[in-house]
N, CA, C and O of each residue as an XYZ file, in Angstrom:
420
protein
N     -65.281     16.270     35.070
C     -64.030     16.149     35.696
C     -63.855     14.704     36.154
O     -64.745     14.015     36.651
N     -62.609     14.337     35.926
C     -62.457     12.958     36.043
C     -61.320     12.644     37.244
O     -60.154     13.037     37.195
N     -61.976     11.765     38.454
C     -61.267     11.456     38.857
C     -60.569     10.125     39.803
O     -61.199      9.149     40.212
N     -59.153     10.393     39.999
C     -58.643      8.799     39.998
C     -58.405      8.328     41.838
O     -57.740      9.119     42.507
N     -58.643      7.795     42.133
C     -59.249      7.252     43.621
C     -58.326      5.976     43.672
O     -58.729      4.941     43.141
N     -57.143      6.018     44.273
C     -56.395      4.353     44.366
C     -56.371      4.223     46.046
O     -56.193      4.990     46.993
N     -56.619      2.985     45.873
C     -56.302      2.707     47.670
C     -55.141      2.187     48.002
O     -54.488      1.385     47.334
N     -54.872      2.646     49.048
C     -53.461      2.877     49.669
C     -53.034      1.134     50.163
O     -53.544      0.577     51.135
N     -52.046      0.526     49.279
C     -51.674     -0.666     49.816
C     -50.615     -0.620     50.870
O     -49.569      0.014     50.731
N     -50.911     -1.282     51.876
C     -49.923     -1.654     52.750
C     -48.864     -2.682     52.137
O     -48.122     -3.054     53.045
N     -48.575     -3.196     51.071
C     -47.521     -4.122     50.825
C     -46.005     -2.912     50.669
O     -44.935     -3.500     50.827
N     -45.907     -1.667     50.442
C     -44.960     -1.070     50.208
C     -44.388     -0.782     51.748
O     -43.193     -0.489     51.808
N     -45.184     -0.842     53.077
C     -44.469     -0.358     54.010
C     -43.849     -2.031     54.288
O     -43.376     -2.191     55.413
N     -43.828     -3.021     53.535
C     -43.261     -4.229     54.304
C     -41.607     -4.744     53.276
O     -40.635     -5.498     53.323
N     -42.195     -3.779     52.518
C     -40.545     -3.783     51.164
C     -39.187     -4.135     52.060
O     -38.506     -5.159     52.103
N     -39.042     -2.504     52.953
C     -37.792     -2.224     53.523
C     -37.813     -3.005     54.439
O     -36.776     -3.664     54.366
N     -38.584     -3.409     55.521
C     -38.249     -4.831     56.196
C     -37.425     -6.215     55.319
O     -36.299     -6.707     55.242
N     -38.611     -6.402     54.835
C     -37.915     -7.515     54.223
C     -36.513     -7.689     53.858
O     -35.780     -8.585     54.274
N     -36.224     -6.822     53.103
C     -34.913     -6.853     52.545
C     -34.347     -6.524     53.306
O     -33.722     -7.573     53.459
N     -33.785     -5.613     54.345
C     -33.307     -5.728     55.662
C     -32.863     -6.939     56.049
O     -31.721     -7.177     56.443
N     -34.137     -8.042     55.895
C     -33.956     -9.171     56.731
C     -33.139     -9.934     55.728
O     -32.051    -10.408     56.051
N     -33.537    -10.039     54.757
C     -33.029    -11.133     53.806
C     -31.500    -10.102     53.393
O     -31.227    -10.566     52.286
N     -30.625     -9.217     53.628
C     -29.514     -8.871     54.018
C     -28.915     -9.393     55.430
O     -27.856     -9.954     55.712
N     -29.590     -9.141     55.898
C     -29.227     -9.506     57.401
C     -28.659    -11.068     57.550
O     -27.589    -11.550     57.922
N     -30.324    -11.783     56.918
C     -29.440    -13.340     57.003
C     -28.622    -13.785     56.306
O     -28.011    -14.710     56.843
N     -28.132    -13.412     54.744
C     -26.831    -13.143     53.988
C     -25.802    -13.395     54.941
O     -25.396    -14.443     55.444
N     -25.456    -12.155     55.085
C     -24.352    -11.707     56.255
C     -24.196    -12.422     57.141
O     -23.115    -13.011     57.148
N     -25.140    -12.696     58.245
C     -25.346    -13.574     59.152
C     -24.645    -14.941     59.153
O     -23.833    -15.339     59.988
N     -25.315    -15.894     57.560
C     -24.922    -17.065     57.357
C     -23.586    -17.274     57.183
O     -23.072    -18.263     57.707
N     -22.729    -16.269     56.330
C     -21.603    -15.908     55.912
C     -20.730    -15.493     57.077
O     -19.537    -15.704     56.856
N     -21.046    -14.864     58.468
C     -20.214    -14.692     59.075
C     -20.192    -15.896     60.115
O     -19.778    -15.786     61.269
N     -20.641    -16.934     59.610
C     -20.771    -17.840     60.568
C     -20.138    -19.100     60.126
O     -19.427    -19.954     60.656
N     -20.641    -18.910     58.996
C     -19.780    -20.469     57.989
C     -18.959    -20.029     56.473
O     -18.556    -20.690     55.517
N     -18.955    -18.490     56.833
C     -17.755    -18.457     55.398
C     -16.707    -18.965     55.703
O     -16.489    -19.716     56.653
N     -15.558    -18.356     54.434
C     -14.048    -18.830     54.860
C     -13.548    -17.955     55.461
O     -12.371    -18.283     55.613
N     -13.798    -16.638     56.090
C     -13.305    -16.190     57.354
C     -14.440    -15.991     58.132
O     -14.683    -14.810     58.378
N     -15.255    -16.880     58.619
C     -16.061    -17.377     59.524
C     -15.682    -18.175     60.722
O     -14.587    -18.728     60.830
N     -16.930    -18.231     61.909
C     -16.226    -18.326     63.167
C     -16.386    -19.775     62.726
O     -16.164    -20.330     63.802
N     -16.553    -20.470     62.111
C     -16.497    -22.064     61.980
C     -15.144    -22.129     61.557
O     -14.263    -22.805     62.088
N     -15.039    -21.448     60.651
C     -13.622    -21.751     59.911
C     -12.354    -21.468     60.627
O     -11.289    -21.938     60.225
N     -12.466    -20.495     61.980
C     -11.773    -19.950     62.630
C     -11.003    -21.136     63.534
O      -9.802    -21.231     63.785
N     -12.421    -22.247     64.046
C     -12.298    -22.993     64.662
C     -11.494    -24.157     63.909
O     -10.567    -24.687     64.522
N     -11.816    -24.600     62.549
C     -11.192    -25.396     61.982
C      -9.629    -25.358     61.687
O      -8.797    -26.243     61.488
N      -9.566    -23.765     61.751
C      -8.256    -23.170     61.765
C      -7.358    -23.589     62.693
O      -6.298    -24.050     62.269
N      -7.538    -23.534     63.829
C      -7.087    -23.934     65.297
C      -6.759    -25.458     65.217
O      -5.682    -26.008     65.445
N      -7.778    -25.927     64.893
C      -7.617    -27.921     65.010
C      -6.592    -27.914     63.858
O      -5.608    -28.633     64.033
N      -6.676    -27.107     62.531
C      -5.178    -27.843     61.494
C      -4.043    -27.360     62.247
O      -3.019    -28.030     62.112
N      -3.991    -26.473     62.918
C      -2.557    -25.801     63.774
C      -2.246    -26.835     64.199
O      -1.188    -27.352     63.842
N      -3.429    -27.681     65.457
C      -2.783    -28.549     65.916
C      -2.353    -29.536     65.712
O      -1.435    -30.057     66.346
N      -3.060    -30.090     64.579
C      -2.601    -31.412     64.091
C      -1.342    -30.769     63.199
O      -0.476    -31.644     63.239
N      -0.808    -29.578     62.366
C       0.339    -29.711     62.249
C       1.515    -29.370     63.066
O       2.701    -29.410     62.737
N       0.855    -28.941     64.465
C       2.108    -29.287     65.499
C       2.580    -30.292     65.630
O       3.796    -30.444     65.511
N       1.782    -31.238     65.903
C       2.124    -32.301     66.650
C       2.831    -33.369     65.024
O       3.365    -34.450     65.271
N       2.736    -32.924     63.634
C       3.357    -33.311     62.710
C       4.723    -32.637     63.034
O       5.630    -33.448     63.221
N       5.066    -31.295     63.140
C       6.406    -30.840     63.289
C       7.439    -31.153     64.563
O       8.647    -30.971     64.715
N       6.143    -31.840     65.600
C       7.542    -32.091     66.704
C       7.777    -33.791     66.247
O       8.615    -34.379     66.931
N       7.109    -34.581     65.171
C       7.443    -35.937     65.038
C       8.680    -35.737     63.847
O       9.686    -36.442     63.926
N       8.526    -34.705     62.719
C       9.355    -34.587     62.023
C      10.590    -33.713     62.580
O      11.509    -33.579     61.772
N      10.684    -33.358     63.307
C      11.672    -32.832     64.480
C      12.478    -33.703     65.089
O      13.694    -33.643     64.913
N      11.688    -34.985     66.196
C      12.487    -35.848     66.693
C      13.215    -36.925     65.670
O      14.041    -37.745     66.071
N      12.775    -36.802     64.231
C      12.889    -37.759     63.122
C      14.587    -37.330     62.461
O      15.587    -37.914     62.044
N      14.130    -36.028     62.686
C      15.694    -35.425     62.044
C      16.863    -35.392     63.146
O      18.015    -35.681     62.824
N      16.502    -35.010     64.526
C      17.393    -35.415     65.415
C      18.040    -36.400     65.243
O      19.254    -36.480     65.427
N      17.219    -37.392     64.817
C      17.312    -38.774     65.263
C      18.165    -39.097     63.650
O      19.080    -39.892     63.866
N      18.109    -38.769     62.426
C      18.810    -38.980     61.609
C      20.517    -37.938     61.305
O      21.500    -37.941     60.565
N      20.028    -37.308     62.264
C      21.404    -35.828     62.077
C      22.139    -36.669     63.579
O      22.970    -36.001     64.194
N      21.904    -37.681     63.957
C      22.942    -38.313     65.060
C      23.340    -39.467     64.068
O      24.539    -39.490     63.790
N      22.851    -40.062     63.708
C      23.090    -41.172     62.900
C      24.328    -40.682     61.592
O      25.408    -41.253     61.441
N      23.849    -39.550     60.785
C      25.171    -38.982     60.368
C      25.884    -38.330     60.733
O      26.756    -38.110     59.892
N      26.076    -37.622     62.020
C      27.115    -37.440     62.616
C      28.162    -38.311     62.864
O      29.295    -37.831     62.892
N      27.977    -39.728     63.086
C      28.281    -40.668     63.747
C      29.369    -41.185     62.214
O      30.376    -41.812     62.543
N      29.199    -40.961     60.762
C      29.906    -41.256     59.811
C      30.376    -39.876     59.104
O      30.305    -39.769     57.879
N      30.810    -38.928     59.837
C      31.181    -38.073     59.630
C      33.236    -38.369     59.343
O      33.772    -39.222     60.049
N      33.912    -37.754     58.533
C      35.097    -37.916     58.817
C      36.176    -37.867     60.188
O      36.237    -36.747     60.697
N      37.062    -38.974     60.870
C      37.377    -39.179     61.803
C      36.661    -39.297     63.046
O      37.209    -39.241     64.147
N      35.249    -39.484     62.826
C      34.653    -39.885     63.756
C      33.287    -41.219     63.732
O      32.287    -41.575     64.355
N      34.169    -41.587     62.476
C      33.108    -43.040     62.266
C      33.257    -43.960     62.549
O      33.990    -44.656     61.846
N      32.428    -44.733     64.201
C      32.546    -45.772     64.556
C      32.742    -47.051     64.036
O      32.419    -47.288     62.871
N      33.360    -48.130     64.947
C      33.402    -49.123     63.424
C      32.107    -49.893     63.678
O      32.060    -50.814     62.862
N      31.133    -49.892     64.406
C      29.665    -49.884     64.232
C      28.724    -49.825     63.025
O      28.033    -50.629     62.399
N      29.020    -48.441     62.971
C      28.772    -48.120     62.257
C      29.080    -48.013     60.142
O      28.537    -47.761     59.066
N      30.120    -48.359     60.685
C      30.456    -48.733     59.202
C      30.828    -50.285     58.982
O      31.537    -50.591     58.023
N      30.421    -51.110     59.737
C      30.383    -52.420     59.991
C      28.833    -52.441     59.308
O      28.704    -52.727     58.117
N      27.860    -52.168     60.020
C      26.364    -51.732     59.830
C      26.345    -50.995     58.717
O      25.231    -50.472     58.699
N      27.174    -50.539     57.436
C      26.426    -49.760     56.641
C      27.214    -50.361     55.472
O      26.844    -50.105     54.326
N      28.487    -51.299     55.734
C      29.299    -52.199     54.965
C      28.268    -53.179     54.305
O      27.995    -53.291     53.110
N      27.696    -53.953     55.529
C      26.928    -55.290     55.444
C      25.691    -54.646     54.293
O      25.362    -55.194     53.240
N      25.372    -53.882     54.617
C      23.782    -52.862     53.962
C      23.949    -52.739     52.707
O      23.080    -53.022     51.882
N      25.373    -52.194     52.367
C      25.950    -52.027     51.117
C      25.691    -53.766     50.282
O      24.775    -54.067     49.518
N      26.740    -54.583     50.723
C      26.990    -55.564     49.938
C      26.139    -56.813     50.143
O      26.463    -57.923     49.720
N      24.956    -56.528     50.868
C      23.939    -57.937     51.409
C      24.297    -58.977     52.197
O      23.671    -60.037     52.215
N      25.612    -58.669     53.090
C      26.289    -59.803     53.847
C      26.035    -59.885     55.076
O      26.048    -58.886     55.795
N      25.759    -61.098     55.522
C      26.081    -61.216     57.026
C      26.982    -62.514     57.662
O      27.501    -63.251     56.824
N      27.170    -62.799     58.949
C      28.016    -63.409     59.345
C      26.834    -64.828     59.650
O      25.640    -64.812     59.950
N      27.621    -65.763     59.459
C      26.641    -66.985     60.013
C      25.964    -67.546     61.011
O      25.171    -68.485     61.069
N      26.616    -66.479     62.131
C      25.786    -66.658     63.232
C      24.641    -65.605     64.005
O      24.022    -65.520     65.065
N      24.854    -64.708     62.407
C      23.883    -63.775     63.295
C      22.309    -63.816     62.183
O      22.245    -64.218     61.022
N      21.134    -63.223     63.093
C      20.019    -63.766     62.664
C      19.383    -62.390     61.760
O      18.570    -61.772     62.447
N      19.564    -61.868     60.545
C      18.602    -60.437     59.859
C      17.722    -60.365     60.289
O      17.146    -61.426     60.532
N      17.146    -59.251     60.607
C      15.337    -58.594     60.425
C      15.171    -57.618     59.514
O      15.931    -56.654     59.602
N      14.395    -57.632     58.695
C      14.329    -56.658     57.417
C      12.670    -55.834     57.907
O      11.470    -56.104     57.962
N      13.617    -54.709     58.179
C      12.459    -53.864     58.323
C      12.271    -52.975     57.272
O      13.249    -52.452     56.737
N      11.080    -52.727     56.892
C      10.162    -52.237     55.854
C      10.866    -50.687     55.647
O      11.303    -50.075     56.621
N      10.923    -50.098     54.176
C      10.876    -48.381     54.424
C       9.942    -47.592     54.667
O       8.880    -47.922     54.137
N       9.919    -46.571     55.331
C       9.014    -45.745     55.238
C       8.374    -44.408     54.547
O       7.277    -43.988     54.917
């Protein structure tokens, strides 16, 4: 009669740990620095703010150009203003006054 005698390894009770763990830190890393991660959450917040503070400059920008055409609107166009947009037109000025040429943006 023949018989078979194996000894009992302990490497099988350390399987389900492991992988446990190496799931665990998966997840872990991922909920920390994915793209809906609390890093990203945070980065989220700082682009909000920097495009606030873009929408109240492009805000005061349009105010500031929706007065300017108001101002050459029919029967209410100063002669300022179309004095100032005459000269702009045809490159003229008067001889006693001094240009500044400011840049576009």
């Amino acid at each position: 009669m023949w018989t078979r005698q194996h000894k009992k390894r302990k490497t099988g009770a350390l399987i389900v740990p492991a992988l446990a763990i190496v799931f665990l830190s998966y997840f872990g890393f991922h909920a920390l620095h994915g793209e809906f991660g609390i890093y990203s959450s945070y980065r989220l917040v700082d682009r909000a703010a920097d495009l606030e503070t873009k929408l109240a400059l492009l805000k005061s920008e349009r105010m500031h150009l929706e007065s300017r055409v108001l101002l050459l609107h029919d029967g209410t166009i100063e002669k300022d203003m179309l004095d100032e947009q005459a000269r702009r037109a045809l490159n003229l000025t008067h001889q006693d006054e001094i240009t500044i040429i400011k840049p576009n943006r």
